[in-house]
N, C-alpha and C positions, 0 to 999 in steps of 0.2 A: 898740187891738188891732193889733197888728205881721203883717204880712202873710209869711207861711212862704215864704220862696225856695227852691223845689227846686232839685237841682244834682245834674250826673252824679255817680258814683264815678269815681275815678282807676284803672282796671285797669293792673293788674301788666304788664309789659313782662319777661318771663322771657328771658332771654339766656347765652349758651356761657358757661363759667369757663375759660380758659384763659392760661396765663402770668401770672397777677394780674390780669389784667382781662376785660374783660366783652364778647367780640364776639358780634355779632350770627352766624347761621349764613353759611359762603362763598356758599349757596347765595340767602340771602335768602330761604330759604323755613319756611316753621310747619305743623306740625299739631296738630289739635285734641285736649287732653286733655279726658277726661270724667272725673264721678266714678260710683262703684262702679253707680248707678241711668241711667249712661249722657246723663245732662246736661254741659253744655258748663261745664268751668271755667278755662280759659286755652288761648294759644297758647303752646308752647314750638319753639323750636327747631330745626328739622328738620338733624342736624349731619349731615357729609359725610364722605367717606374725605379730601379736601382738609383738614378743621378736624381730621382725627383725623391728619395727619399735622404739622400746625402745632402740635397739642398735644404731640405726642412729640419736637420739638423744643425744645417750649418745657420739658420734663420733664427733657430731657437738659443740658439748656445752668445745669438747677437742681443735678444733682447734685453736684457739686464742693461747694459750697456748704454745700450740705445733709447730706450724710454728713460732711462735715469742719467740722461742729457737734457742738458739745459733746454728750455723751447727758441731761449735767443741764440743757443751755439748750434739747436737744427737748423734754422733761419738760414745762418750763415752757410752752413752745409749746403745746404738748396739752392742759395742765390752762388755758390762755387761750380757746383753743377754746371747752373745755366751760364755761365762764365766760360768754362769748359767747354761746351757744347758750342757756345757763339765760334771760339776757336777752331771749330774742327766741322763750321757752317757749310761749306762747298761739300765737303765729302758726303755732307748726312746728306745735301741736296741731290746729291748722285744718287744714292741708294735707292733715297723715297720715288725719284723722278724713276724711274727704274724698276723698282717693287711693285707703281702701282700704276703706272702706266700715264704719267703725267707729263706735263710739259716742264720744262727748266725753273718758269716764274712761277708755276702752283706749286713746284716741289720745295720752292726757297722761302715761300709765304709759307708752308706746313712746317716748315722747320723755322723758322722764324717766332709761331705760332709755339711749339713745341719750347722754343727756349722763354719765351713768356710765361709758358705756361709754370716752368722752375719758377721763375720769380713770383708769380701770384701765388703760390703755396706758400712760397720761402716765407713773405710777408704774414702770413697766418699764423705759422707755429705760434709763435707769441700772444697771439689773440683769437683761437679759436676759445680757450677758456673762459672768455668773458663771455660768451653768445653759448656754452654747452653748459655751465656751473652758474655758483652764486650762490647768495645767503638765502634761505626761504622762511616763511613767516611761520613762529610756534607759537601755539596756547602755553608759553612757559619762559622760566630762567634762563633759558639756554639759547645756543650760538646752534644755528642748526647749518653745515655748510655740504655744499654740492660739486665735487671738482671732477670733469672728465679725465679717463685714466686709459691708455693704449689696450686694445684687445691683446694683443701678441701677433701670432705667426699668421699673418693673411694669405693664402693661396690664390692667387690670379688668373683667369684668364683670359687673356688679352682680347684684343678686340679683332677679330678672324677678316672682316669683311667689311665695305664703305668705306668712302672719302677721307683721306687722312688719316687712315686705322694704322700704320705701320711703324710710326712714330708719335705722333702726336696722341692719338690716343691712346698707345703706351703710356707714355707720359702721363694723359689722364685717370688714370687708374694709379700708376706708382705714386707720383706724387703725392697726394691728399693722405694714402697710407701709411707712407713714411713719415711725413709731417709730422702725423700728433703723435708717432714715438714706435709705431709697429715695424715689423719685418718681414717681406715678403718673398716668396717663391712665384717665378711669375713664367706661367707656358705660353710664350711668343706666339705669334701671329702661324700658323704653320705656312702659309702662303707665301709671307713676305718678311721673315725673320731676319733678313741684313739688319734695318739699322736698331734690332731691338738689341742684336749680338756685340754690333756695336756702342751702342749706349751704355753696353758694362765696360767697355773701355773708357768711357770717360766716365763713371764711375767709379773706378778704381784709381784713377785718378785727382779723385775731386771731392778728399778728405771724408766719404759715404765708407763708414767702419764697416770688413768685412764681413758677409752674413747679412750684411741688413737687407740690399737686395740681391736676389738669385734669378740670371734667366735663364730659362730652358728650352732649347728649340726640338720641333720632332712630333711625332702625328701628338695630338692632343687629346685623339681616343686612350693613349697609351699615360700620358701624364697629368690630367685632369683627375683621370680616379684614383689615381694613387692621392690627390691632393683632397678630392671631397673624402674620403672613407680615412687619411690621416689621424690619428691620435691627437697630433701633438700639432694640429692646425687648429685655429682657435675661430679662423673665419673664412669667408671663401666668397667673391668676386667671381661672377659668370657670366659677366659681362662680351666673353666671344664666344661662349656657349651657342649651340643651337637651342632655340626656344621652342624645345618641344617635346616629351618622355620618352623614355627608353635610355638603353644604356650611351651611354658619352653623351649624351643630350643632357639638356639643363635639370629637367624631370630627375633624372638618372641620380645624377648627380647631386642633384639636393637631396634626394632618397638618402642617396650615400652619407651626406654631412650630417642627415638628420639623426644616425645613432650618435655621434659623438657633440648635438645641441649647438652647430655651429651657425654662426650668424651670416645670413647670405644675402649678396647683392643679386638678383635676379635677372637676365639679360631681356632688351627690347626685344617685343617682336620682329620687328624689321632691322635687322643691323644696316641693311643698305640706306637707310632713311634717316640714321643716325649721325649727325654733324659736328666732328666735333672739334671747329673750330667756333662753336656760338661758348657764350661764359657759361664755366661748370658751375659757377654757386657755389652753396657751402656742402651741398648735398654729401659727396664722396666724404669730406672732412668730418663729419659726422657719425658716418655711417659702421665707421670699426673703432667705434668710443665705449669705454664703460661709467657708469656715472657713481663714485664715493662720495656716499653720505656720513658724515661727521656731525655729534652730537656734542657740546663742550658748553660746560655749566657758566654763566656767564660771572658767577660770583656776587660778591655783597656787595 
């Protein structure tokens, strides 16, 4: 009879995504996530306005790079992701069942959801352009054309609260942005930041050129305004904002973006009412585009 050696578990070591790798917080500090019943399930993080401005360099220093990629080599990038992510399906269903207080078969249909949801982006890169550009009619000689072109550095934040926020609707915010060629800095869920921490693991795995996305876990009072009052942020996503003024609020916040003329996605009233496993549309895909007009003589 062979004598049973017990042994610790190996707990997870949760750490920033930033630039393609994996720093620990500037601050060196963590706080406790719990799950829905308020037990203890990891230390994530605690990010800074310091790590949230190292991420928007490292966002900026991707774009070149990344908008000046192919739309059929982003394509493949996205549908690698969701490739990725099918692999590594039980884990994300742990997290999310876990984060948000679900049962085994909602958590694996939200992650399920989530990896569909890479692929229905993946498929757009290449044809958002035809539905945002196009030739337009002139009184004249000339070729007058219209082609959507990537904002730059998006600042995010994630979706705080509601059904399927802690994945899936991460997802729904990155994707669409990275698509048509931008780069994000993205402040997680403060609630339930496992699988957002993890989803830069398979990111950095899944041919997504470092810089392009950044996540940041940690009060969102602390890393949202570093992100609306940014220089060198070109748009801003407040989609897990509180809808409502004053500072860290959505109010706040656009105040903030509004000296530097940033373009903003506004958050719902009700995050709790917001569902979002129904189809995103082309909305998000849209919404961080700029439109170049080209005028060219048509000739004799």
């Amino acid at each position: 009879m062979s004598d049973v050696v017990s042994r610790l578990d190996v707990l997870k070591t949760y750490k920033l995504y930033v630039g393609g790798k994996f720093p620990r917080s500037e601050s060196g500090r963590v706080y406790e996530v719990t799950d829905a019943k308020g037990e203890w399930l990891a230390n994530a993080p605690l990010g800074t306005r310091k790590d949230a401005r190292d991420a928007v360099v490292a966002a900026r220093a991707a774009v070149k790079g990344w908008s000046g990629t192919t739309a059929y080599n982003r394509g493949q990038v996205l549908y690698r992701v969701a490739e990725m992510l099918q692999g590594r399906r039980e884990q994300f269903a742990a997290e999310v069942a876990l984060s948000e207080g679900v049962g085994a078969k909602k958590a694996a249909a939200l992650v399920d959801a989530a990896i569909d949801r890479w692929v229905w982006y993946a498929g757009w890169t290449d044809k958002v352009a035809q539905i945002a550009g196009g030739a337009n009619p002139v009184a004249g000689p000339f070729f007058n054309l219209s082609t959507p072109e990537p904002t730059g550095v998006v600042g995010i934040v994630a979706p705080q609260a509601g059904y399927g926020h802690s994945l899936l609707g991460l997802v729904s915010v990155i994707a669409p942005a990275i698509a048509t060629g931008n780069t994000v800095v993205v402040a997680a869920a403060a609630d339930a930041p496992l699988p957002a921490l993890s989803l830069g693991e398979v990111l950095a795995t899944s041919d997504v050129p470092g810089g392009v996305v950044n996540i940041l876990s940690g009060r969102t009072a602390d890393i949202a305004p570093t992100l609306a009052s940014h220089q060198d942020v070109n748009a801003l996503d407040l989609t897990g904002a509180i809808a409502a003024n004053g500072p860290g609020a959505a109010g706040g916040l656009e105040a903030l973006a509004a000296d530097t003329l940033k373009r903003v996605i506004r958050p719902v009233p009700d995050p709790f009412a917001q569902d979002w496993t129904n189809a995103p549309g082309t909305d998000r895909l849209l919404s961080f585009l700029e439109t170049k007009t080209v005028w060219h003589p048509m000739g004799i």
